[in-house]
N, CA and C atoms as an extended XYZ file, in Angstrom:
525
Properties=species:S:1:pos:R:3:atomname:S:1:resname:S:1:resid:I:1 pbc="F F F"
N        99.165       99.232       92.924 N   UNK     1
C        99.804      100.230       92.087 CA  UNK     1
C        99.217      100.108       90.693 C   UNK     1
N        99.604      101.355       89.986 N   UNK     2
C        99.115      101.389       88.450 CA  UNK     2
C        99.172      102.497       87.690 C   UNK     2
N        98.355      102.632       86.868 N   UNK     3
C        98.330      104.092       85.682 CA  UNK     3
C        96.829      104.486       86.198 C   UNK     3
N        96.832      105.697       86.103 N   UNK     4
C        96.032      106.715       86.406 CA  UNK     4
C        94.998      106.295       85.817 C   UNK     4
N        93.368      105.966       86.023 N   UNK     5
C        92.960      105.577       85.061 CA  UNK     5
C        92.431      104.030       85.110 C   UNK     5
N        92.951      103.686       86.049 N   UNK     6
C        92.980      101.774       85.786 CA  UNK     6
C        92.056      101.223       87.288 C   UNK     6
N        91.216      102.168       87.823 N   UNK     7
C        90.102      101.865       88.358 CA  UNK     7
C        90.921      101.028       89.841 C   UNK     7
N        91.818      101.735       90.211 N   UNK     8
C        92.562      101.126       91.563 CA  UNK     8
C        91.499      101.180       92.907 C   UNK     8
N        91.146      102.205       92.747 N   UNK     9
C        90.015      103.092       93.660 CA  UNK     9
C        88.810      101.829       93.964 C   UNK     9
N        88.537      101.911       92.581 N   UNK    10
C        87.259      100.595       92.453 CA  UNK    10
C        87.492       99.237       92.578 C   UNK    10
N        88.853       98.875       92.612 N   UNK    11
C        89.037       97.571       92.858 CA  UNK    11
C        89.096       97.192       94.496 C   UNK    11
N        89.894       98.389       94.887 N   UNK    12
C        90.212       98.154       96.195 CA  UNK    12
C        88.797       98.051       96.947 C   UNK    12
N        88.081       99.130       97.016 N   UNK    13
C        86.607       98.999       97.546 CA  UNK    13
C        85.790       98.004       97.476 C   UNK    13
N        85.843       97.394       96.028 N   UNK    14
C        85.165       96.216       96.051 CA  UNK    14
C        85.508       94.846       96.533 C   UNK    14
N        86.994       94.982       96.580 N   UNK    15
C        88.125       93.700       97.213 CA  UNK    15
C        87.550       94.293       98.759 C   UNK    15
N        87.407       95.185       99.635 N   UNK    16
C        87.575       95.151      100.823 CA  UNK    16
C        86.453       94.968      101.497 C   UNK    16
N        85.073       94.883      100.238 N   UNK    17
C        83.397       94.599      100.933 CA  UNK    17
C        83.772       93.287      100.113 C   UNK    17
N        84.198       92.576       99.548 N   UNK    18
C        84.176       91.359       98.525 CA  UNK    18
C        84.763       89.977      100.228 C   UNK    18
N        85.983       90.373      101.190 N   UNK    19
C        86.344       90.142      102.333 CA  UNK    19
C        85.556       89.630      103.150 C   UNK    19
N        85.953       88.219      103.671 N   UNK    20
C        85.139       87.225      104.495 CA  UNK    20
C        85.066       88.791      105.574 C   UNK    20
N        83.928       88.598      106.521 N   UNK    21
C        84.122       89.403      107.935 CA  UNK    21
C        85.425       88.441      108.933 C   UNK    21
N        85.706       89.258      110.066 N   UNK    22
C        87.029       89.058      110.599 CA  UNK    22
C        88.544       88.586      110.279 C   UNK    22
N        88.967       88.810      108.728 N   UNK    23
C        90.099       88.251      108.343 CA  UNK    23
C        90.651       89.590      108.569 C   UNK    23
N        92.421       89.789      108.644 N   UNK    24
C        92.672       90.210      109.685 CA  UNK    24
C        93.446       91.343      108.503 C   UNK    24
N        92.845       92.308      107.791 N   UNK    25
C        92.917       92.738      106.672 CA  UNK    25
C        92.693       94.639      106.789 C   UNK    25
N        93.806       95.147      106.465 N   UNK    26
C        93.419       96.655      106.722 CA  UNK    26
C        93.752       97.541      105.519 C   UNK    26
N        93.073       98.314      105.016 N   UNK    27
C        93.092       99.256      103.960 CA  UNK    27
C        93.483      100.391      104.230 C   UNK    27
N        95.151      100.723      104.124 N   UNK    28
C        95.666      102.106      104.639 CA  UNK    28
C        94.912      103.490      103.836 C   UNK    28
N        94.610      104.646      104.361 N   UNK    29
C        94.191      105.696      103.875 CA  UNK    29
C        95.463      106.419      103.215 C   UNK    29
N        95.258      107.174      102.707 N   UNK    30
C        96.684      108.038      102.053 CA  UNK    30
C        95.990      109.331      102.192 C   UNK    30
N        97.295      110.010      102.951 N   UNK    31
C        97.240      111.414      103.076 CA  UNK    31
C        97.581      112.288      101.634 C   UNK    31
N        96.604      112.931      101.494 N   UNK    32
C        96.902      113.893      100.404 CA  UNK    32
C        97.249      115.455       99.730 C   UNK    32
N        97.427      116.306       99.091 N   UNK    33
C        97.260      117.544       99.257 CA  UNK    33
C        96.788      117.625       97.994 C   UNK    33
N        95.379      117.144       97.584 N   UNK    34
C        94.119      117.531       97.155 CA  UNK    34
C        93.413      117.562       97.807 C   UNK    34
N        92.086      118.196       97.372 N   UNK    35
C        91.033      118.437       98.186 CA  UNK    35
C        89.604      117.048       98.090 C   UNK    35
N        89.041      116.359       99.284 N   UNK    36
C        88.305      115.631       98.833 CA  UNK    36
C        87.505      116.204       97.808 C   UNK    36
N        86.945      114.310       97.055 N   UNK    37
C        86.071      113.989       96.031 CA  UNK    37
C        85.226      113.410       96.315 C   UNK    37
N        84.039      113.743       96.398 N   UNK    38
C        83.059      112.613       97.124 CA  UNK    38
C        82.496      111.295       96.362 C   UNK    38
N        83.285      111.664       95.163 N   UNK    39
C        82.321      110.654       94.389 CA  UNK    39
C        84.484      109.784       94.242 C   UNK    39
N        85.376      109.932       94.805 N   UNK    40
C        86.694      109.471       94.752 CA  UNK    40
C        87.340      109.053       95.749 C   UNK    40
N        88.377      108.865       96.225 N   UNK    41
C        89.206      107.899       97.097 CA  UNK    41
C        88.997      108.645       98.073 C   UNK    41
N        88.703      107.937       98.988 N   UNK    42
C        88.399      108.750      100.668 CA  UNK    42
C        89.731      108.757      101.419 C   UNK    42
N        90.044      109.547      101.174 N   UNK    43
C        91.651      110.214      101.481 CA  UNK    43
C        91.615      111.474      102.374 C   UNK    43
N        92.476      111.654      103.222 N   UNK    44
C        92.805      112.732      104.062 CA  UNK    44
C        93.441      114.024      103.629 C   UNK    44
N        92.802      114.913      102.872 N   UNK    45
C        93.003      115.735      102.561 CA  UNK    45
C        93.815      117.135      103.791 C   UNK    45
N        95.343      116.940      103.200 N   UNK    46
C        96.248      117.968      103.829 CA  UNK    46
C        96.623      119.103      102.757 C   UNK    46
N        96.671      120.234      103.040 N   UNK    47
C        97.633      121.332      102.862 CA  UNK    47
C        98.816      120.829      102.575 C   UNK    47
N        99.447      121.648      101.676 N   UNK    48
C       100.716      121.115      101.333 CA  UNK    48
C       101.873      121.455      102.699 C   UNK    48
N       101.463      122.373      103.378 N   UNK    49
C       102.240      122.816      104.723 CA  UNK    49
C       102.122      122.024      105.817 C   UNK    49
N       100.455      121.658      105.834 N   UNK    50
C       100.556      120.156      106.695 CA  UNK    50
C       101.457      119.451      106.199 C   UNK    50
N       101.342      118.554      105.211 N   UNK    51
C       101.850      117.470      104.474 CA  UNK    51
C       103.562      117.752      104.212 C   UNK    51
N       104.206      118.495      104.487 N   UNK    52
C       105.194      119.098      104.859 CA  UNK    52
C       105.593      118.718      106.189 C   UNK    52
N       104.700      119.174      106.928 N   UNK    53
C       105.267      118.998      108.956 CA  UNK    53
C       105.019      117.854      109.230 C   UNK    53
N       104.022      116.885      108.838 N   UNK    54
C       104.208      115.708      109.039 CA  UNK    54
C       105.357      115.083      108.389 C   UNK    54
N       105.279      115.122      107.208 N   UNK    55
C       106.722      114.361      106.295 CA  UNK    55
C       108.176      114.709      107.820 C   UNK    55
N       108.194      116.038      107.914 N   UNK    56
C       109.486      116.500      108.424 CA  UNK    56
C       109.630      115.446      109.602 C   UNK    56
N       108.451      115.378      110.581 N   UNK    57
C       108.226      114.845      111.887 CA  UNK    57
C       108.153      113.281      111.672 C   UNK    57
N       108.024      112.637      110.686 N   UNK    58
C       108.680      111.232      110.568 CA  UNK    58
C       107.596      110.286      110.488 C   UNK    58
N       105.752      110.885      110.119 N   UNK    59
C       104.762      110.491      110.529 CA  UNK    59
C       104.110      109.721      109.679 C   UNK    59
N       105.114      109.667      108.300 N   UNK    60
C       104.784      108.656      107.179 CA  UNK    60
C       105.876      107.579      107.264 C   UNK    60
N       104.997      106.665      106.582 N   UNK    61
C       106.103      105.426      106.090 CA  UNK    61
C       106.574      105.480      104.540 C   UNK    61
N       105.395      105.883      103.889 N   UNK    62
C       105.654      106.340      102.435 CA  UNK    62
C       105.342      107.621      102.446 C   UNK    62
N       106.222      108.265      101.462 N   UNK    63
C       105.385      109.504      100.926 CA  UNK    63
C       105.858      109.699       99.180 C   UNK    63
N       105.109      110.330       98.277 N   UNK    64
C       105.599      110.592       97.257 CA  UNK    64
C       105.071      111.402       96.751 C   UNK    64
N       105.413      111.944       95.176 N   UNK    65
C       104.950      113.386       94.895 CA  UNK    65
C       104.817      112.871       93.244 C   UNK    65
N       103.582      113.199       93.264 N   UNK    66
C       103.169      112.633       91.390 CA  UNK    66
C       102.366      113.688       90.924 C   UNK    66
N       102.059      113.971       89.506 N   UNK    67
C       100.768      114.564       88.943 CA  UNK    67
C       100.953      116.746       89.974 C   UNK    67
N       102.167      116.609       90.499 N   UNK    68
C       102.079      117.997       91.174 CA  UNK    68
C       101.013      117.708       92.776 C   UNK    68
N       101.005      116.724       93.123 N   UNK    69
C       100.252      116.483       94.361 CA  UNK    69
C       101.281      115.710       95.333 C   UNK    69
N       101.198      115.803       96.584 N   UNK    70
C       102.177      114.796       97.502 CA  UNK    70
C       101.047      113.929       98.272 C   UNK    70
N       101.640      112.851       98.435 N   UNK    71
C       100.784      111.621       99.075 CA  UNK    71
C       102.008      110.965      100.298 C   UNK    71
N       100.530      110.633      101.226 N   UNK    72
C       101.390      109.709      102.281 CA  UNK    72
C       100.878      108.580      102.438 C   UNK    72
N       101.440      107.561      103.167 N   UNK    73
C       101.046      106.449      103.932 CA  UNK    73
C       101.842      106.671      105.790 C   UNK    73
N       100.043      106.474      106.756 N   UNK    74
C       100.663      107.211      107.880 CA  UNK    74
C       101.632      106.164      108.379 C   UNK    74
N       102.663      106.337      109.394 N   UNK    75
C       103.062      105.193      110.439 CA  UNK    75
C       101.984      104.218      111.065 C   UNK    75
N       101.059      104.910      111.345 N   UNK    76
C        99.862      103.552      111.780 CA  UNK    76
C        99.970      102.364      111.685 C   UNK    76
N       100.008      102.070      110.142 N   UNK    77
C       100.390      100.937      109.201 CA  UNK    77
C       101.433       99.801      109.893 C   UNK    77
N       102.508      100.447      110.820 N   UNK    78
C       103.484       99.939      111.218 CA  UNK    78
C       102.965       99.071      112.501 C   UNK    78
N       101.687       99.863      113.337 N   UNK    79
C       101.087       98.933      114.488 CA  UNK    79
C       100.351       98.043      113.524 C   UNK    79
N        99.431       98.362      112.629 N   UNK    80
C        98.689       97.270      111.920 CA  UNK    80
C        99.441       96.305      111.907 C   UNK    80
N       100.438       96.259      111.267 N   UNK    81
C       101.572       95.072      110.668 CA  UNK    81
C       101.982       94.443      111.674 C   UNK    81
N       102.270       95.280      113.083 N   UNK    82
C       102.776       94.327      114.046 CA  UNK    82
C       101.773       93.603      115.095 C   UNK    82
N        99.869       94.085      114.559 N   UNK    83
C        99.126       93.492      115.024 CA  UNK    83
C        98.573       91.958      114.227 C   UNK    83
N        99.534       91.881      113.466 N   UNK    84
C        99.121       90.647      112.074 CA  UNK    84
C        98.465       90.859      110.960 C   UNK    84
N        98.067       92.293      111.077 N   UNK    85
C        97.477       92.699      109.917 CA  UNK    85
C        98.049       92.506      108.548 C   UNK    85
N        97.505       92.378      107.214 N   UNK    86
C        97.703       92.225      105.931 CA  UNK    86
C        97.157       93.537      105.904 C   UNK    86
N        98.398       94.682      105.443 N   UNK    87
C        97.434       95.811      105.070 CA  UNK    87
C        98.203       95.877      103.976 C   UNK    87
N        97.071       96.596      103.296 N   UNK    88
C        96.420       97.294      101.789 CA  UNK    88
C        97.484       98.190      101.733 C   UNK    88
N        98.078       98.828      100.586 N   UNK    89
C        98.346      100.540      100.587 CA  UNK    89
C        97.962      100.655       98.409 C   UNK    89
N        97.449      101.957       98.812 N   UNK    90
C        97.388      101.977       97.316 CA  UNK    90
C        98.549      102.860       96.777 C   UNK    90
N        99.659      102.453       96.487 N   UNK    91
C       101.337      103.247       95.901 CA  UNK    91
C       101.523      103.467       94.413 C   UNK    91
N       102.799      104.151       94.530 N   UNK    92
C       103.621      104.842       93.486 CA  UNK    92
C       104.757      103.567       92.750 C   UNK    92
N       104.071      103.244       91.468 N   UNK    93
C       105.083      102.097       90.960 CA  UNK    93
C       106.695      102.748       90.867 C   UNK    93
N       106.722      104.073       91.186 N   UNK    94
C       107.909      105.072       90.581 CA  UNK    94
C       108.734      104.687       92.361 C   UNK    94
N       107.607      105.095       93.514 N   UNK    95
C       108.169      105.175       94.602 CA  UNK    95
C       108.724      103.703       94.731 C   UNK    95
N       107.567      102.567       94.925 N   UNK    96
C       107.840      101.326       94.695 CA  UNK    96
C       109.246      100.578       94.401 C   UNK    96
N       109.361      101.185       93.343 N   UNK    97
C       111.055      100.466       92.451 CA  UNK    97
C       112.277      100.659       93.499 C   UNK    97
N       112.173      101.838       94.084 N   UNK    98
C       112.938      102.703       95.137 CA  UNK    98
C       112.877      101.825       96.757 C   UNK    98
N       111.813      101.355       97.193 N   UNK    99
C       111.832      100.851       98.004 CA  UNK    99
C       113.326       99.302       98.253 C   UNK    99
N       113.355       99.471       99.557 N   UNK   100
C       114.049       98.148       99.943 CA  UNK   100
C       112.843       97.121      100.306 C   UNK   100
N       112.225       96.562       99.281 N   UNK   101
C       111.602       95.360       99.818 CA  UNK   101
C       111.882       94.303      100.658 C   UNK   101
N       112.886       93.639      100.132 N   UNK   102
C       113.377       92.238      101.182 CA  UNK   102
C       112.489       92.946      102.986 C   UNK   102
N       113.269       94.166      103.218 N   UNK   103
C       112.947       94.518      104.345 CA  UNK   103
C       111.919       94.704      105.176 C   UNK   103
N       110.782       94.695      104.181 N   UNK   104
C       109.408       94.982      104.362 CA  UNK   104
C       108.505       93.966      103.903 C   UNK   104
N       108.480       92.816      103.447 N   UNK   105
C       107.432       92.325      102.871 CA  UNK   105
C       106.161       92.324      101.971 C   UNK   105
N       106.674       92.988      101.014 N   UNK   106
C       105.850       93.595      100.394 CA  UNK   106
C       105.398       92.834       99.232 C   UNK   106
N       103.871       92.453       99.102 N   UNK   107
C       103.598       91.855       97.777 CA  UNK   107
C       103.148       92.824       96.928 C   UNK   107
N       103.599       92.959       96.047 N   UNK   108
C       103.055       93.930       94.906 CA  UNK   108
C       101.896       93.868       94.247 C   UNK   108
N       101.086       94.619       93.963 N   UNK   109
C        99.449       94.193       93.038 CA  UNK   109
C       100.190       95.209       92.035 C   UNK   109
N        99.935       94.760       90.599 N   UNK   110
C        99.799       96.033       89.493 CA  UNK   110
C        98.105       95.958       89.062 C   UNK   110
N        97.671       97.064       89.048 N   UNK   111
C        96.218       96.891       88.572 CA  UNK   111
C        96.204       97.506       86.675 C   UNK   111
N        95.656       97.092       86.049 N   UNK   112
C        95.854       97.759       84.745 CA  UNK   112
C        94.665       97.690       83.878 C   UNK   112
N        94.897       98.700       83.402 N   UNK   113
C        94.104       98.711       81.803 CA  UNK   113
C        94.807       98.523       80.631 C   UNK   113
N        93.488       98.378       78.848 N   UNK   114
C        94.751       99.196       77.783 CA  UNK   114
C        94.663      100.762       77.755 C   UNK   114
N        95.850      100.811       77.042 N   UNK   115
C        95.989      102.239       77.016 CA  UNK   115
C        94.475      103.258       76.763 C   UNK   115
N        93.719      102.325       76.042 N   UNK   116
C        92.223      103.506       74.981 CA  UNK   116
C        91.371      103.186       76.406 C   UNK   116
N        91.081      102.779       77.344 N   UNK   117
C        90.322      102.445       78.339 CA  UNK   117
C        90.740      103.813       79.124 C   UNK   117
N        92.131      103.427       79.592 N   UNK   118
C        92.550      104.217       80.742 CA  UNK   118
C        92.305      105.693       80.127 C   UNK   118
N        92.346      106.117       78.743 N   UNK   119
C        92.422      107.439       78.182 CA  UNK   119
C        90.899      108.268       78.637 C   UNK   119
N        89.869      107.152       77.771 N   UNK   120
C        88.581      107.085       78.247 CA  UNK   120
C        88.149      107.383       79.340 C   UNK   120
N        88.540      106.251       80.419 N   UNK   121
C        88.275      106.529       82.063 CA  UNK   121
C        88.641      108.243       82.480 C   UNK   121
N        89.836      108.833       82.403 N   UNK   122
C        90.754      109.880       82.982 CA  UNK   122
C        89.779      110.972       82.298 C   UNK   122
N        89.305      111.231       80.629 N   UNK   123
C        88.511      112.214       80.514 CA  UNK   123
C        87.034      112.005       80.904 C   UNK   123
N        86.258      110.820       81.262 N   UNK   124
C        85.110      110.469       82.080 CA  UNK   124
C        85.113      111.022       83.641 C   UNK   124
N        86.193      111.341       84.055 N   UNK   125
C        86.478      111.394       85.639 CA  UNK   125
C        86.448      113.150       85.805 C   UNK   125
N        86.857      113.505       84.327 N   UNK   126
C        86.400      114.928       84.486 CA  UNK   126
C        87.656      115.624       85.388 C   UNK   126
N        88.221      115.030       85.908 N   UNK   127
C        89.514      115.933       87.153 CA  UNK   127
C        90.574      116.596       86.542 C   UNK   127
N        90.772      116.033       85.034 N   UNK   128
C        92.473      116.413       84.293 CA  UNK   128
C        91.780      117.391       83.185 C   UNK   128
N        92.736      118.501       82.565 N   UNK   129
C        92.754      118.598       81.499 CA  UNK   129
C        92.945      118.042       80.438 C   UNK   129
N        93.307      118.053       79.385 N   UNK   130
C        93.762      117.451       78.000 CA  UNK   130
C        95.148      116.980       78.360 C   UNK   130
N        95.560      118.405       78.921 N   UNK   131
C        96.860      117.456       78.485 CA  UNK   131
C        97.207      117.025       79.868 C   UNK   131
N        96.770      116.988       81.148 N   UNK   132
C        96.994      116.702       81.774 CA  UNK   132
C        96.680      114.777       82.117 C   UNK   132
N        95.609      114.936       81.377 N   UNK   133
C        95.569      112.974       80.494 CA  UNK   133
C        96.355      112.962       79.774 C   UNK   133
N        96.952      113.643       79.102 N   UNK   134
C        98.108      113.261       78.124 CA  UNK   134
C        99.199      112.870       79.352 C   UNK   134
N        99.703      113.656       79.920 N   UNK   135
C       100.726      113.783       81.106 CA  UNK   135
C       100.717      112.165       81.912 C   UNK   135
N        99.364      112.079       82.094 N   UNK   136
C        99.116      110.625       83.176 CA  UNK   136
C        99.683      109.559       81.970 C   UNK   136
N        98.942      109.337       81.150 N   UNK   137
C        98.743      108.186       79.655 CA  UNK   137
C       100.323      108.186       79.691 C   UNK   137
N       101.129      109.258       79.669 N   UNK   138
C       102.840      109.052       79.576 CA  UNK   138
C       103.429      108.814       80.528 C   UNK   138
N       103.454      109.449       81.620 N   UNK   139
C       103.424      108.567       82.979 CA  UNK   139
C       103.476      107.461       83.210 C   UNK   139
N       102.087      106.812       82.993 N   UNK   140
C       101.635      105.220       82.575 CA  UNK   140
C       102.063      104.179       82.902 C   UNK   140
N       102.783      105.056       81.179 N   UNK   141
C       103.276      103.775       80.162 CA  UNK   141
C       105.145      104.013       80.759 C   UNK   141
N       105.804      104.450       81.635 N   UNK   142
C       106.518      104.881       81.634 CA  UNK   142
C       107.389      103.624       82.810 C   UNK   142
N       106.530      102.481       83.154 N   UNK   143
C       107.304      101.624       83.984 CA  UNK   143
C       107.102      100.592       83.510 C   UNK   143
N       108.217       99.908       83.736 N   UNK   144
C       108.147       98.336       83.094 CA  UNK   144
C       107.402       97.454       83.724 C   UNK   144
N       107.747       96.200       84.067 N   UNK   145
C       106.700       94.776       84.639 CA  UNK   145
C       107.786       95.386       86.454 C   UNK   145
N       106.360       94.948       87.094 N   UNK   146
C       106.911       94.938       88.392 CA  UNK   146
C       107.446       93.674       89.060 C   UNK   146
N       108.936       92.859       89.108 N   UNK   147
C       109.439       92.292       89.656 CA  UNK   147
C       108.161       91.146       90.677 C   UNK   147
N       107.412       90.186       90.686 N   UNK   148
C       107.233       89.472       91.878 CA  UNK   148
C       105.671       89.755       91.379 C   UNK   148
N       105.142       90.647       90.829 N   UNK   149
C       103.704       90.908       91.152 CA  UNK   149
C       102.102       90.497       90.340 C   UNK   149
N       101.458       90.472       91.288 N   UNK   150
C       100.212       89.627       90.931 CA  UNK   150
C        99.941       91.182       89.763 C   UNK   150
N       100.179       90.744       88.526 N   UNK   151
C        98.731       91.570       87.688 CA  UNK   151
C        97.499       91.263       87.406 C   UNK   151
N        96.314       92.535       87.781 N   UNK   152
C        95.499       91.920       87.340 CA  UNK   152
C        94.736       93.253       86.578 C   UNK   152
N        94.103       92.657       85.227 N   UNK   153
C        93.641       93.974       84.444 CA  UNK   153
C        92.033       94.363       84.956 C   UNK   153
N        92.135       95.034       84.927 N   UNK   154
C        90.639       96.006       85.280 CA  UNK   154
C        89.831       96.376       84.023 C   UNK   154
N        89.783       95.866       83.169 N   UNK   155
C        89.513       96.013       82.041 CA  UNK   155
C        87.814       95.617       81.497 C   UNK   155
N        87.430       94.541       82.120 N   UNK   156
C        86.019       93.513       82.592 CA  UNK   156
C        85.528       94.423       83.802 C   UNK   156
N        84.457       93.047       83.440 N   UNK   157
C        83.829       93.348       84.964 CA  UNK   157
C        84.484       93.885       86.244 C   UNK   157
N        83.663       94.858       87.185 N   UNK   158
C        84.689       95.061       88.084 CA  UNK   158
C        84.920       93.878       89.182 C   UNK   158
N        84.092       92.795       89.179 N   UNK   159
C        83.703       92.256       90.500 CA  UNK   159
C        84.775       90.819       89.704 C   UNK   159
N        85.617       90.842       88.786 N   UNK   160
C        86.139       89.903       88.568 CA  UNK   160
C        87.624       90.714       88.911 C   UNK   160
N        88.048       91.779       88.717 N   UNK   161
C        89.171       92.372       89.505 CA  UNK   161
C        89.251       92.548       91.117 C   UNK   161
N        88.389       92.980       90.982 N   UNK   162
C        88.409       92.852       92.770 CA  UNK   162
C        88.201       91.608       92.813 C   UNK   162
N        87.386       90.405       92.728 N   UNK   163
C        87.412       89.455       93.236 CA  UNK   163
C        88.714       88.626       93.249 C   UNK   163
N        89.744       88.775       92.433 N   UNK   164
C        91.077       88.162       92.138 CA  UNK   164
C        91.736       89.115       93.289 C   UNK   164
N        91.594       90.216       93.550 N   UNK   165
C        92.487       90.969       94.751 CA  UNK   165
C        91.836       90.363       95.702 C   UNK   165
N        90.451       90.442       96.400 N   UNK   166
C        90.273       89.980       97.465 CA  UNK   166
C        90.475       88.547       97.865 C   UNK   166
N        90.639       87.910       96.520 N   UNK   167
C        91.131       86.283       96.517 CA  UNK   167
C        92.752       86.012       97.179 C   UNK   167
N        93.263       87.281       96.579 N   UNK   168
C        95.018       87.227       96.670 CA  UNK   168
C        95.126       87.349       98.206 C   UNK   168
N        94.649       88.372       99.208 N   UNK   169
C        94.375       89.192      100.276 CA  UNK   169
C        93.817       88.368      100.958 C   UNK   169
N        93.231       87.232      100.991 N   UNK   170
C        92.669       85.945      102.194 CA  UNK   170
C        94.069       84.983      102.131 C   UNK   170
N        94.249       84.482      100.684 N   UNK   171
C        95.623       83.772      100.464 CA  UNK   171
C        96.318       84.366      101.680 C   UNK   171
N        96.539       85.566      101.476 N   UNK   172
C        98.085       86.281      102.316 CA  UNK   172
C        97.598       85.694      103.785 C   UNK   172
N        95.865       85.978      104.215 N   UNK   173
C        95.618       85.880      105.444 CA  UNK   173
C        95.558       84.399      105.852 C   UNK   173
N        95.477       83.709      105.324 N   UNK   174
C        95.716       82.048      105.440 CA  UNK   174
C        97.143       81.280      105.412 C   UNK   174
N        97.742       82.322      105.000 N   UNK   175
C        99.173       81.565      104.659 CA  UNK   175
C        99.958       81.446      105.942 C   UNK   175
């Protein structure tokens, strides 16, 4: 989880090639209703009417609605987990808070920047308007410390953020 901006995309990718081969480790996709980015998160781009009939039919485990877009995480996730998998999801610190953890096991990652980075990054990415970086930047800043969770800033090198996630993510698989 994180602020718009804070290179989640890039950490995760590099944490999931950074990964001994065969540790028992899965990176959920998130269903979306944007349209792919090829140069951005390789996500399953739905219609908001898809993303609708699935929600109705029970075919997510998460879903949430940010920035005017809805996102899922499929049920899949649920065989992963009961195959021993450590899976990945990249979430909503808003949805997050909402969750019943105890129930699920959930370790939290916050990924972060400072604020003049993440501002930087969001008009580099070219996807928002003005104020629609304004909108994210307030967003943001708009949740407190997450209860339990590994932070780590994205701020450096990238291969020292991902390398602290893919460090955390063998931990889980060794433990």
């Amino acid at each position: 989880m994180g602020p718009s901006g804070a290179g989640k995309d890039s950490v995760l990718r590099f944490a999931r090639h950074a990964l001994a081969p065969g540790l028992k480790v899965a990176f959920a996709h998130r269903y979306i209703t944007r349209p792919m980015d090829p140069s951005g998160e390789n996500h399953i781009a739905l219609s908001p009417e898809e993303f609708d009939l699935r929600r109705a039919a029970g075919l997510f485990t998460f879903h949430w609605h940010a920035h005017g877009v809805s996102y899922g995480i499929g049920t899949e996730i649920e065989s992963w987990r009961g195959a021993g998998f450590v899976v990945v999801v990249s979430g909503s610190r808003e949805h997050f808070q909402g969750l019943r953890r105890d129930a699920l096991d959930i370790r939290p990652v916050l990924i972060t920047a400072p604020p003049a980075l993440l501002e930087r990054r969001l008009i580099n990415r070219g996807r928002d308007s003005a104020s629609s970086v304004t909108a994210r930047l307030e967003r943001g800043g708009a949740y407190g410390a997450i209860e339990n969770a590994l932070v780590i800033e994205n701020s450096g090198p990238l291969s020292e953020a991902g390398g602290r996630l893919a460090a955390f993510l063998s931990g889980l698989c060794n433990a």
